[in-house]
One Martini backbone bead per residue (centre of mass of N, CA, C, O) as a GRO file, in nm:
protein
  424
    1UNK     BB    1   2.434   0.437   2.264
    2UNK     BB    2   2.148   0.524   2.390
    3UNK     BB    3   2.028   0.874   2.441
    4UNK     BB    4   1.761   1.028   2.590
    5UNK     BB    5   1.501   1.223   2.529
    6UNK     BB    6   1.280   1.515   2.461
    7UNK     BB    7   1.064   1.582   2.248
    8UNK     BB    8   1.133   1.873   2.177
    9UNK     BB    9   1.424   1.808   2.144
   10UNK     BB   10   1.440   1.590   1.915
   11UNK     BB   11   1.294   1.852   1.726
   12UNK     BB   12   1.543   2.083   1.735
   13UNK     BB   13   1.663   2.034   1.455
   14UNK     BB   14   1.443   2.171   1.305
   15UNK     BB   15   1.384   2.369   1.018
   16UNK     BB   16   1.388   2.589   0.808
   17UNK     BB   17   1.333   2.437   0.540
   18UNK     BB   18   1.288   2.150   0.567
   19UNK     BB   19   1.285   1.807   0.500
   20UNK     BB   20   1.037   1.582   0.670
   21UNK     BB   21   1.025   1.260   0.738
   22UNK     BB   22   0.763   0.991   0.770
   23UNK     BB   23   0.663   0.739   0.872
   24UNK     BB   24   0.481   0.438   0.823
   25UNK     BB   25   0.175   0.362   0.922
   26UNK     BB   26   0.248   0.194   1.183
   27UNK     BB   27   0.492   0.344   1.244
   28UNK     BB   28   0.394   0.585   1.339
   29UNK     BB   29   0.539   0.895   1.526
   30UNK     BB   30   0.366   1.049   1.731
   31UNK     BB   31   0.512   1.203   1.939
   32UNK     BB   32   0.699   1.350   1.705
   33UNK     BB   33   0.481   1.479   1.578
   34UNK     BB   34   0.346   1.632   1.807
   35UNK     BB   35   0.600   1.806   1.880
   36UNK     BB   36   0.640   1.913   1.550
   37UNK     BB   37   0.375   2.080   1.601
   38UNK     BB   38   0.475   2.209   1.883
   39UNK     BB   39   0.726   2.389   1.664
   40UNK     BB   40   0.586   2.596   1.502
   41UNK     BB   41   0.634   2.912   1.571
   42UNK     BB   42   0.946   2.863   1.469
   43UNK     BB   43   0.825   2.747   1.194
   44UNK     BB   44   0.916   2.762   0.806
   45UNK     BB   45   0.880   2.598   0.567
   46UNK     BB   46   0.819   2.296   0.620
   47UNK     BB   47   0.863   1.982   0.422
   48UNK     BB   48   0.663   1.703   0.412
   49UNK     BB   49   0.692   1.370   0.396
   50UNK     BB   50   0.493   1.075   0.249
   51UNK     BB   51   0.267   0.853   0.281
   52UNK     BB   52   0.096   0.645   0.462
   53UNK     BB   53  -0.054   0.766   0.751
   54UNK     BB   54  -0.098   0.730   1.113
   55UNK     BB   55  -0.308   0.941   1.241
   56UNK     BB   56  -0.226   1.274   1.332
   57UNK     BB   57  -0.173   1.546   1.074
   58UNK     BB   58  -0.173   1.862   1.187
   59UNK     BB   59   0.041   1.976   0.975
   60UNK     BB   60  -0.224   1.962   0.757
   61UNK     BB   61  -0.344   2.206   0.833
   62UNK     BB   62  -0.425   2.548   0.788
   63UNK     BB   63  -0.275   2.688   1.035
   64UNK     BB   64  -0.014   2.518   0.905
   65UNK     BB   65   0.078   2.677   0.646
   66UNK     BB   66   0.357   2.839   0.750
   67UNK     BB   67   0.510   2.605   0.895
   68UNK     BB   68   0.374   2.397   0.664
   69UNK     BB   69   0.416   2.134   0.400
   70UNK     BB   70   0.233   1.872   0.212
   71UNK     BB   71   0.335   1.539   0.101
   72UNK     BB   72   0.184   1.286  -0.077
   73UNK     BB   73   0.221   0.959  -0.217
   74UNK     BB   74   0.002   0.905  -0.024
   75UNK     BB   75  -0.388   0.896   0.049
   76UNK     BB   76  -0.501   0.910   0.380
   77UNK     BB   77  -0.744   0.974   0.563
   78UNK     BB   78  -0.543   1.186   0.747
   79UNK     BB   79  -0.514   1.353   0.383
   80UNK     BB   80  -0.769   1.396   0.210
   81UNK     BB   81  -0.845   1.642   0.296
   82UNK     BB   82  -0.657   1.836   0.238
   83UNK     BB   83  -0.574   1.759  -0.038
   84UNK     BB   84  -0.852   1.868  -0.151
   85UNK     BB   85  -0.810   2.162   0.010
   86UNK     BB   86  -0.498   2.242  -0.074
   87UNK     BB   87  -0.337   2.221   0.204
   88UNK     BB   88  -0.208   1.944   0.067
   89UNK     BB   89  -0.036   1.746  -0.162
   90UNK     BB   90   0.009   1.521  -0.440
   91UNK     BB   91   0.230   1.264  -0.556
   92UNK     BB   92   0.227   1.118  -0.837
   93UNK     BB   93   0.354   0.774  -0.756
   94UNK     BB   94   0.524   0.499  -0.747
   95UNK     BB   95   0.630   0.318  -0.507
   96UNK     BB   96   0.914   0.229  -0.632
   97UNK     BB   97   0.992   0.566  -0.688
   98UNK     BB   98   1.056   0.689  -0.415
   99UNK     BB   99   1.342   0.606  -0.332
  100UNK     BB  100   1.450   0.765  -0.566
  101UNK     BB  101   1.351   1.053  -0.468
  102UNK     BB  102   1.579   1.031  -0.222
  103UNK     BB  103   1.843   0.919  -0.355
  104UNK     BB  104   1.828   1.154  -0.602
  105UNK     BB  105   1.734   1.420  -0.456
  106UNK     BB  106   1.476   1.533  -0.504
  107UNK     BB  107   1.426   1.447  -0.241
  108UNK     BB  108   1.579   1.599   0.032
  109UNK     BB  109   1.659   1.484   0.317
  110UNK     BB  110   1.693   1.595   0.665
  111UNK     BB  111   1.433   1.480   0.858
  112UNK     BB  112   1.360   1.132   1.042
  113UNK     BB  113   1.086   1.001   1.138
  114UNK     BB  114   1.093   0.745   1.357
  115UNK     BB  115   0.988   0.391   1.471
  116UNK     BB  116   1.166   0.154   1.687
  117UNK     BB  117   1.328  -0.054   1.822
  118UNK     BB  118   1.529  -0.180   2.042
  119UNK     BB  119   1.838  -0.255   2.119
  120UNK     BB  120   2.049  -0.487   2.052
  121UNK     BB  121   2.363  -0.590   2.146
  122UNK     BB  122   2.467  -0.442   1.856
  123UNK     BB  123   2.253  -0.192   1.818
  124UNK     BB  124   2.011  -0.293   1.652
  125UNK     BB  125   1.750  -0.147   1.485
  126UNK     BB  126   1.389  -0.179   1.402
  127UNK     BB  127   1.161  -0.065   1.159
  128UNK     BB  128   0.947  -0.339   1.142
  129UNK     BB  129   0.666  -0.291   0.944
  130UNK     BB  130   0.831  -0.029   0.774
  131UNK     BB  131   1.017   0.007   0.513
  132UNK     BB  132   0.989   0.080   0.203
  133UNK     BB  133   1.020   0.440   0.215
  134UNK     BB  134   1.218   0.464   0.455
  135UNK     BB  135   1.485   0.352   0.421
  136UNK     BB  136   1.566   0.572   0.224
  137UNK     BB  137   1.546   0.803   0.415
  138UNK     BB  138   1.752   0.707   0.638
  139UNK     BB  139   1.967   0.675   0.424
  140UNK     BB  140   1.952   1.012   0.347
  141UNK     BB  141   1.938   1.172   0.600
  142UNK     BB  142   2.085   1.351   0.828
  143UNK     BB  143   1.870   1.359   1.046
  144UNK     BB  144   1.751   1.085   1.314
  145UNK     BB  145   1.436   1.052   1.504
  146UNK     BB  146   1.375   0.833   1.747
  147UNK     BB  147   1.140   0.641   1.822
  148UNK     BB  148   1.125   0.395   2.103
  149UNK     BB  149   0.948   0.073   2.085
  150UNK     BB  150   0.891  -0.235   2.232
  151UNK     BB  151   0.647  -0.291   2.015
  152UNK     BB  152   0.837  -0.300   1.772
  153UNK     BB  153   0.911  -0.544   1.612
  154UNK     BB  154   1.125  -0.762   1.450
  155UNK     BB  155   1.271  -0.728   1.151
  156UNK     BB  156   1.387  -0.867   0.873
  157UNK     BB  157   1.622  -0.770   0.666
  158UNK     BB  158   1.615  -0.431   0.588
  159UNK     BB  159   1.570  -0.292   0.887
  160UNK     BB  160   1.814  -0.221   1.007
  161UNK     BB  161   1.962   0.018   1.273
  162UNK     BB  162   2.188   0.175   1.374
  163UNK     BB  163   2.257   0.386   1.664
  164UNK     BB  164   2.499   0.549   1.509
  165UNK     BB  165   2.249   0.720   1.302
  166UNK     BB  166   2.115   0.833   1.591
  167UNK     BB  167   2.053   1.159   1.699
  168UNK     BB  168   1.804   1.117   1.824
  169UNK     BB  169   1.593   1.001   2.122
  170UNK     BB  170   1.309   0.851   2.252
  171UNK     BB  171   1.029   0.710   2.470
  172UNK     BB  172   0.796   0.422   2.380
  173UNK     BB  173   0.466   0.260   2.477
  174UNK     BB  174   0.306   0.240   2.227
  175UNK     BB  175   0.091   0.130   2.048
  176UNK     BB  176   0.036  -0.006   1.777
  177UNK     BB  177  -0.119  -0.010   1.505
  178UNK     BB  178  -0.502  -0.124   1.450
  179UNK     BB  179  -0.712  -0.207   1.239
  180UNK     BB  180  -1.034  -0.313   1.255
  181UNK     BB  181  -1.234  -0.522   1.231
  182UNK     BB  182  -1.364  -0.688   1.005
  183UNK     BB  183  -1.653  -0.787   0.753
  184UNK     BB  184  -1.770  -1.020   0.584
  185UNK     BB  185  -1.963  -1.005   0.351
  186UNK     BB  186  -2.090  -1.165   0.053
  187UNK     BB  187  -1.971  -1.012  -0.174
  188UNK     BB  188  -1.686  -1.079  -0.039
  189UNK     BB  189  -1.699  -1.370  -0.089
  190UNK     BB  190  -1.780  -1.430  -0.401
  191UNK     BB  191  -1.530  -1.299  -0.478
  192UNK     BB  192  -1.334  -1.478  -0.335
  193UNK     BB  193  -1.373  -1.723  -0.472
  194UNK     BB  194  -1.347  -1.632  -0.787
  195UNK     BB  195  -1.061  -1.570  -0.746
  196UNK     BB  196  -0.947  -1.841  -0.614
  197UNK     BB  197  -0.973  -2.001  -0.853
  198UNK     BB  198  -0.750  -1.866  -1.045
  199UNK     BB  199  -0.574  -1.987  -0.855
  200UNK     BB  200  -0.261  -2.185  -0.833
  201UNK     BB  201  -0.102  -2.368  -0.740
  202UNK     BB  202   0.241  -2.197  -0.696
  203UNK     BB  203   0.136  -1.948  -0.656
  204UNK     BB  204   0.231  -1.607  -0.657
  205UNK     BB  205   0.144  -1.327  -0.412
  206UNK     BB  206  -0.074  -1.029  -0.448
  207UNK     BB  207  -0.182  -0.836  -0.199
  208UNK     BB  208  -0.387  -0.639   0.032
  209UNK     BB  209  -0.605  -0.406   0.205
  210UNK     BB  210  -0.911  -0.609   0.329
  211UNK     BB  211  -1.183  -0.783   0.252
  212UNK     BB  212  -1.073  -0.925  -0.057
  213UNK     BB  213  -0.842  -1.049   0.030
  214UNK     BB  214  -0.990  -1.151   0.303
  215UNK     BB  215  -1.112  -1.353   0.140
  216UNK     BB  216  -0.960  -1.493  -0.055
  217UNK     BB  217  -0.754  -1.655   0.166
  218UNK     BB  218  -1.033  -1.807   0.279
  219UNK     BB  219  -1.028  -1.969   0.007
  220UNK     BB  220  -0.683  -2.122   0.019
  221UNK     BB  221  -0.664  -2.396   0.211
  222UNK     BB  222  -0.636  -2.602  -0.039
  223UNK     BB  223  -0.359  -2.498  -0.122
  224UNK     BB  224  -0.046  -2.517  -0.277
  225UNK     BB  225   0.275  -2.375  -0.277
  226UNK     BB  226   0.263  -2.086  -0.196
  227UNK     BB  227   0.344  -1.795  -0.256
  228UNK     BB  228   0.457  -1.398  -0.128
  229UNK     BB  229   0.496  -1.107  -0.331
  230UNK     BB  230   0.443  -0.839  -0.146
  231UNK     BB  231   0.382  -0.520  -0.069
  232UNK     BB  232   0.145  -0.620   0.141
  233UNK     BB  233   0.010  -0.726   0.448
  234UNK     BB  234  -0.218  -0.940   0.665
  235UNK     BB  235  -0.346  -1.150   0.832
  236UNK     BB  236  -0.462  -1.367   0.661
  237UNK     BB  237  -0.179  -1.505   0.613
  238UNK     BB  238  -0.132  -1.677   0.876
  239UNK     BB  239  -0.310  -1.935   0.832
  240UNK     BB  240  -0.156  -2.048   0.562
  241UNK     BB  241   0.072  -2.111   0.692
  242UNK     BB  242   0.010  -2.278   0.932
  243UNK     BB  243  -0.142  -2.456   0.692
  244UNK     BB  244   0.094  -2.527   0.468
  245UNK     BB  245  -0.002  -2.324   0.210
  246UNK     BB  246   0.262  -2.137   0.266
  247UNK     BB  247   0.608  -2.211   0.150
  248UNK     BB  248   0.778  -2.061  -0.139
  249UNK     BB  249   0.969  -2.324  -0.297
  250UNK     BB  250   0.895  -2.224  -0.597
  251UNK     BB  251   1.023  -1.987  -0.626
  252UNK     BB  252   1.263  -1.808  -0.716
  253UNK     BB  253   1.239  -1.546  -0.536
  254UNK     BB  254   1.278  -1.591  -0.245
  255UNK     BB  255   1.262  -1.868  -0.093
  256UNK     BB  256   1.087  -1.956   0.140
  257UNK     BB  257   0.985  -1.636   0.141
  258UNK     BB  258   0.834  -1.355   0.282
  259UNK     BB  259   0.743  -1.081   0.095
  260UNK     BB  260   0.797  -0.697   0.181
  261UNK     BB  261   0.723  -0.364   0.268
  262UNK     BB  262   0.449  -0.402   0.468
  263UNK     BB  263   0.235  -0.390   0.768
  264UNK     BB  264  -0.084  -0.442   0.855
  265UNK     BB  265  -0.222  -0.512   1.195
  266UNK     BB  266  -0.228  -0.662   1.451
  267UNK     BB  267  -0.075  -0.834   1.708
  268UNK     BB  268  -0.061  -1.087   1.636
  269UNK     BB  269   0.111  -1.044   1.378
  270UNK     BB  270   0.352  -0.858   1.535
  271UNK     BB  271   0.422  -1.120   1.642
  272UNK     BB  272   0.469  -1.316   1.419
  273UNK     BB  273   0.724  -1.119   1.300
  274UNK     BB  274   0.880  -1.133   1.555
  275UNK     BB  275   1.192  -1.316   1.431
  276UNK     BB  276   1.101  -1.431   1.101
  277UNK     BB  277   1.265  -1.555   0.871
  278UNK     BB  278   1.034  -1.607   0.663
  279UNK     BB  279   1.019  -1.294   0.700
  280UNK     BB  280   1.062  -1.021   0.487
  281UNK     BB  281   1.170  -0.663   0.477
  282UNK     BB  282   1.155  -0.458   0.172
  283UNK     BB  283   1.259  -0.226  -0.059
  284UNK     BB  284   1.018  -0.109  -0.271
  285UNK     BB  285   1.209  -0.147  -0.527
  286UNK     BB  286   1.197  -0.444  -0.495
  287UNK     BB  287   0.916  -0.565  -0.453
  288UNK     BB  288   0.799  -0.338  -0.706
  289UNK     BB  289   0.995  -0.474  -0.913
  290UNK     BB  290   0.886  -0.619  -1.215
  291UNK     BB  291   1.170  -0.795  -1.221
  292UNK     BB  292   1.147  -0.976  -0.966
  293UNK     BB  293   0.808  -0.999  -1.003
  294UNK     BB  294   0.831  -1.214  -1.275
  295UNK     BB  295   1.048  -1.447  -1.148
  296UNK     BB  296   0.796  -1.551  -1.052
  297UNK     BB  297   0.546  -1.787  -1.043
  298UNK     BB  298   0.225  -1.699  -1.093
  299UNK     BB  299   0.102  -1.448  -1.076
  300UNK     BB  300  -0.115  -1.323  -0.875
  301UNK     BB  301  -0.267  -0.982  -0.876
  302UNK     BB  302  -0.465  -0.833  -0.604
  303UNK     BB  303  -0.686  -0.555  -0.705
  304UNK     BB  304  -0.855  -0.256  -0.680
  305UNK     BB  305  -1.135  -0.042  -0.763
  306UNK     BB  306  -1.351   0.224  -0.781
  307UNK     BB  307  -1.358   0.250  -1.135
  308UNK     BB  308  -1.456   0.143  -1.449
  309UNK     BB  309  -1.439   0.114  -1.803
  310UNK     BB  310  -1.589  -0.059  -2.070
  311UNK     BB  311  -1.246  -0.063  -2.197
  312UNK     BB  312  -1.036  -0.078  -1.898
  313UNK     BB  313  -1.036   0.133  -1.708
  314UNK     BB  314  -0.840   0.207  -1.424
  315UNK     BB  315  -0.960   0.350  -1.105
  316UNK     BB  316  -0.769   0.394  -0.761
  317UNK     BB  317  -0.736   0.711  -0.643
  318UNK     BB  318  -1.001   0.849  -0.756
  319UNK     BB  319  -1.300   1.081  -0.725
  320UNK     BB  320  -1.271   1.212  -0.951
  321UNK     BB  321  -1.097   1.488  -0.837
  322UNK     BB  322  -1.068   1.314  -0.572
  323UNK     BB  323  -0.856   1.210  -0.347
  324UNK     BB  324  -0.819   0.892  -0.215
  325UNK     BB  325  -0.504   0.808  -0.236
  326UNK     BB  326  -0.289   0.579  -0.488
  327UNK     BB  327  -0.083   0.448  -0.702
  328UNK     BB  328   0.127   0.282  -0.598
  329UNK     BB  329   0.137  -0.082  -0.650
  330UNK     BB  330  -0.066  -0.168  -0.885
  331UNK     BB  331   0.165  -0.156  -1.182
  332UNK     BB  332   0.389  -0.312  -1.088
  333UNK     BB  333   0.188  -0.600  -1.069
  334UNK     BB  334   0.042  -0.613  -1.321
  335UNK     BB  335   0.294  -0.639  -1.516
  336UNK     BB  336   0.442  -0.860  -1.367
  337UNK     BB  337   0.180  -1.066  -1.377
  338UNK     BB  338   0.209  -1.053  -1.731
  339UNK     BB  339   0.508  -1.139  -1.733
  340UNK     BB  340   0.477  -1.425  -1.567
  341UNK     BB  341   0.454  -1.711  -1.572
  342UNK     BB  342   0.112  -1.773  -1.539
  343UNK     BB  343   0.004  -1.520  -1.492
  344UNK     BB  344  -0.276  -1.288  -1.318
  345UNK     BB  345  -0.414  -1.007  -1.372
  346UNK     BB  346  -0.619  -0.876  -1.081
  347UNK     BB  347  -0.924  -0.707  -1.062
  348UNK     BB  348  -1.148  -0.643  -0.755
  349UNK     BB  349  -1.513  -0.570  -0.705
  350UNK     BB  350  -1.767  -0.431  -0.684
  351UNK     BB  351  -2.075  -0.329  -0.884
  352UNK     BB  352  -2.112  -0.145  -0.605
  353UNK     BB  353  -2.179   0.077  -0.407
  354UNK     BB  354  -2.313   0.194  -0.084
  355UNK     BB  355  -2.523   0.352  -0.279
  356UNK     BB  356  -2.560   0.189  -0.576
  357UNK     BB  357  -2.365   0.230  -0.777
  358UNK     BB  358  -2.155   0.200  -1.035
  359UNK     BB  359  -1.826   0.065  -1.107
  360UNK     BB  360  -1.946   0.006  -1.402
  361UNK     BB  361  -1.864   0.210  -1.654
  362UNK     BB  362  -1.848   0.410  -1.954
  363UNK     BB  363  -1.712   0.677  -1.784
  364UNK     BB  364  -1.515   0.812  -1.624
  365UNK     BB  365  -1.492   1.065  -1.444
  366UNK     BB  366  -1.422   1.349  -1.366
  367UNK     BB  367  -1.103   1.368  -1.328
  368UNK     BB  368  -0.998   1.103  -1.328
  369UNK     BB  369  -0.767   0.823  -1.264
  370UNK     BB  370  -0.518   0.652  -1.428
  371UNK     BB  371  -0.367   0.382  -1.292
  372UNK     BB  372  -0.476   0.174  -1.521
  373UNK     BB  373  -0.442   0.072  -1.795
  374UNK     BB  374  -0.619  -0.133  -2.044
  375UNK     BB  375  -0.406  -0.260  -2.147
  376UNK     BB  376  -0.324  -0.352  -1.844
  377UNK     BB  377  -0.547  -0.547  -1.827
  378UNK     BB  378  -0.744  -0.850  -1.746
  379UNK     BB  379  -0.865  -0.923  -1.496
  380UNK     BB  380  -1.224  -0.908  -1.385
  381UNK     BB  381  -1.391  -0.895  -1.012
  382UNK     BB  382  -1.709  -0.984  -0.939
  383UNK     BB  383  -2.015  -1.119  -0.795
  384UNK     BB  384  -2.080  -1.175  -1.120
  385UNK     BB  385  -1.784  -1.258  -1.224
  386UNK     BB  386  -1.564  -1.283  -1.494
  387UNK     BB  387  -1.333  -1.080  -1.699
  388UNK     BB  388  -1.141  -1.126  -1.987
  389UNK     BB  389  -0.962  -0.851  -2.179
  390UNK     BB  390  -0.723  -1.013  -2.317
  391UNK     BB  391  -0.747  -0.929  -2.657
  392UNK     BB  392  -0.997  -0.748  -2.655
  393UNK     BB  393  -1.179  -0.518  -2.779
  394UNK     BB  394  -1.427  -0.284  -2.704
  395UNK     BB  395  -1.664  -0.419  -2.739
  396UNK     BB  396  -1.593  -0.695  -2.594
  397UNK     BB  397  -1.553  -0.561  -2.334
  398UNK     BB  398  -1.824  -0.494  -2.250
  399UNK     BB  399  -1.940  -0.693  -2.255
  400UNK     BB  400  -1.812  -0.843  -2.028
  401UNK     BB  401  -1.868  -0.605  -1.815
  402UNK     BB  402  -2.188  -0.619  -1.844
  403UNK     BB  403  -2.216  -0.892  -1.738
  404UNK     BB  404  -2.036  -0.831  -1.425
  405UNK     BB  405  -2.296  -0.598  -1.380
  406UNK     BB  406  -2.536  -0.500  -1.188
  407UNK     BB  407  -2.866  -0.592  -1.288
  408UNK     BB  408  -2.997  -0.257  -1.281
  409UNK     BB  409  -2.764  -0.161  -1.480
  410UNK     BB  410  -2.754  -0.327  -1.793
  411UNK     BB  411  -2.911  -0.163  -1.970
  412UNK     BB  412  -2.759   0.125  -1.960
  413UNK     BB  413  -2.472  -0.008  -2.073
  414UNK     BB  414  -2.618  -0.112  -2.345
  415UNK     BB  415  -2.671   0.174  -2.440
  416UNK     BB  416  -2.415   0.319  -2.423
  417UNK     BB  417  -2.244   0.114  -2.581
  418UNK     BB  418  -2.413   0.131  -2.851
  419UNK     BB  419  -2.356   0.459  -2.898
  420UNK     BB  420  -2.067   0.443  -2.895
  421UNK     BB  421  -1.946   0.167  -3.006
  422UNK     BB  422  -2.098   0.099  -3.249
  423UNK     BB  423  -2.297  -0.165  -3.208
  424UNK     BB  424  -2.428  -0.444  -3.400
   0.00000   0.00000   0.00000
């Protein structure tokens, strides 16, 4: 049985140099987090670590790094600046490979906030929409501190924690997190049909979140036995299921079951997955595992980049050397999906940024980093066109992606790869 107490208490058990995660995304524990940025001055080097984390974290501010130090495994908006201007680190790290982290104690946690549903009639409560690398944090932290909060969806799957493993609990009624619905573009509209276009009945899929998956989506309505093992998803999902085109049947790994290791979205979202058995959320290690996404059918992998260069190198998470998310989980599944029999690893991005610079470059910025190989590249898809780059030399890299690059940049892109790439 749960007895509660005041986030002060439940945050004192945090010591010098303890190493502290934070629950991921939308189930980020607020209150717990407020708490501990509130017992800074007698904490001295408590070192945070997490993936992509909503909400304030105050804990990387620039004041506060005599008592925190902060790690993140992938730089949410809300841990940019911190990042970039050195008050906080990013660990380039695959997402299947964080749990390894925790696990093998390369990061021992000391102690885990996380934020999970009130306990069922046997004790157990549920992870919600974040198992990710939350689990394996879990699983491995000495002492576990939950904010309890009734709006927490119950989920399937790996997310259970039994009470007896909670060392201190508060009390939460805290909205869970919602980003701002979107707004479809012409060139999102655009994309999405020609992605769709690519994907075949029984394909299985894999998806993020933002405007280029939730066009895809929207565009999916009359496809057959689509299945979903994927990183993550959002709302776009849901309508697909609704009109029983997400069945999951042709699936070999956990048929009929759709997978993911957490999703961000809606209230309605979290309603739809509340207590739903044919969504599953698993271990990070395990749903971004290449050899497990491989054993499905079509695998179809639609990933966004920053910019590409002409060769099909993907930068997707810096701009030059300013960190702007993650590693993620985008080469777990570009593999998967082109091991899979009848796969398609796909890279999706508009063809010019909101600046209007182009996003099919010569080279990448100074310091860019790359994401995906060129090696690894398959199809790219801009609003005006595919390009399929396996097996094709550098020259013809460049002709496919100048191709499908914005037409007021395709004549200096001509010029500058006839001049690199000596074009006959």
């Amino acid at each position: 049985m749960l007895h509660f107490t005041s986030p002060q208490e439940a945050v004192s058990c945090i010591q010098a140099n303890h190493c502290v995660f934070v629950h991921s995304a939308a189930m980020t524990p607020q209150t717990l987090v407020a708490a501990m940025v509130a017992e800074a001055p007698r904490l001295q080097n408590v070192k945070v670590i997490h993936i992509h984390t909503e909400g304030n974290a105050d804990y990387a501010k620039r004041e506060m790094r005599g008592s925190f130090q902060t790690f993140a495994c992938f730089t949410g908006s809300n841990m940019r600046q911190a990042v970039n201007d050195g008050t906080a680190d990013y660990i380039p790290v695959f997402l299947s490979d964080v749990p390894t982290l925790f696990r093998n104690k390369i990061w021992p946690i000391d102690v885990a906030l996380i934020q999970v549903s009130p306990p069922d009639r046997h004790g157990y409560c549920s992870l919600g929409v974040s198992v990710d690398v939350s689990l394996a944090a879990v699983q491995t932290a000495k002492y576990i501190i939950a904010e309890v909060n009734p709006n927490v969806p119950r989920t399937h799957g790996e997310s259970s924690l039994h009470v007896s493993r909670i060392h201190a609990a508060i009390e939460s009624h805290l909205p869970i997190y919602e980003p701002k619905p979107r707004q479809l573009s012409d060139t999102d509209r655009k994309i999405g049909k020609l992605v769709a276009e690519l994907v075949e009945d029984g394909a299985t899929l894999q998806m993020g979140i933002g405007s280029i998956p939730d066009a895809v989506l929207a565009e999916l309505i009359h496809h057959k036995d689509l299945g979903i093992h994927t990183e993550m998803f959002s709302d776009g999902l849901m309508d697909l299921v609704f009109r029983g085109v997400v069945t999951g049947r042709l699936k070999n790994s956990m048929r009929e079951k759709i997978v993911s290791s957490f999703a961000v979205g809606s209230r309605r979202l979290y309603d739809f997955m509340h207590d739903n058995p044919m969504i599953q959320m698993r271990d990070a290690s395990f749903t971004n595992n290449t050899f497990v996404i491989a054993r499905n059918p079509k695998v179809t992998a639609i990933n966004s980049a920053i910019e590409i260069d002409l060769t099909g190198q993907v930068c997707a998470d810096s701009i030059g050397n300013q960190q702007f998310s993650g590693v993620g989980g985008q080469m777990d599944f570009i593999r998967g999906a082109a091991l899979s029999e009848g796969g398609k690893p796909i890279i999706a991005m508009p063809s010019i940024t909101a600046r209007g610079e182009s996003k099919i470059v010569t080279y990448l910025k100074p310091g860019a980093s790359v994401t995906t190989t060129r090696a690894h590249v398959h199809y790219v898809v801009t609003e005006n066109g595919v390009a399929n780059l396996f097996g094709k030399s550098r020259r013809r890299r460049a002709v496919e992606l100048i191709r499908i690059a914005h037409p007021k940049h395709q004549e200096q892109l001509e010029r500058e790869a006839y001049q690199w790439l000596k074009m006959p």
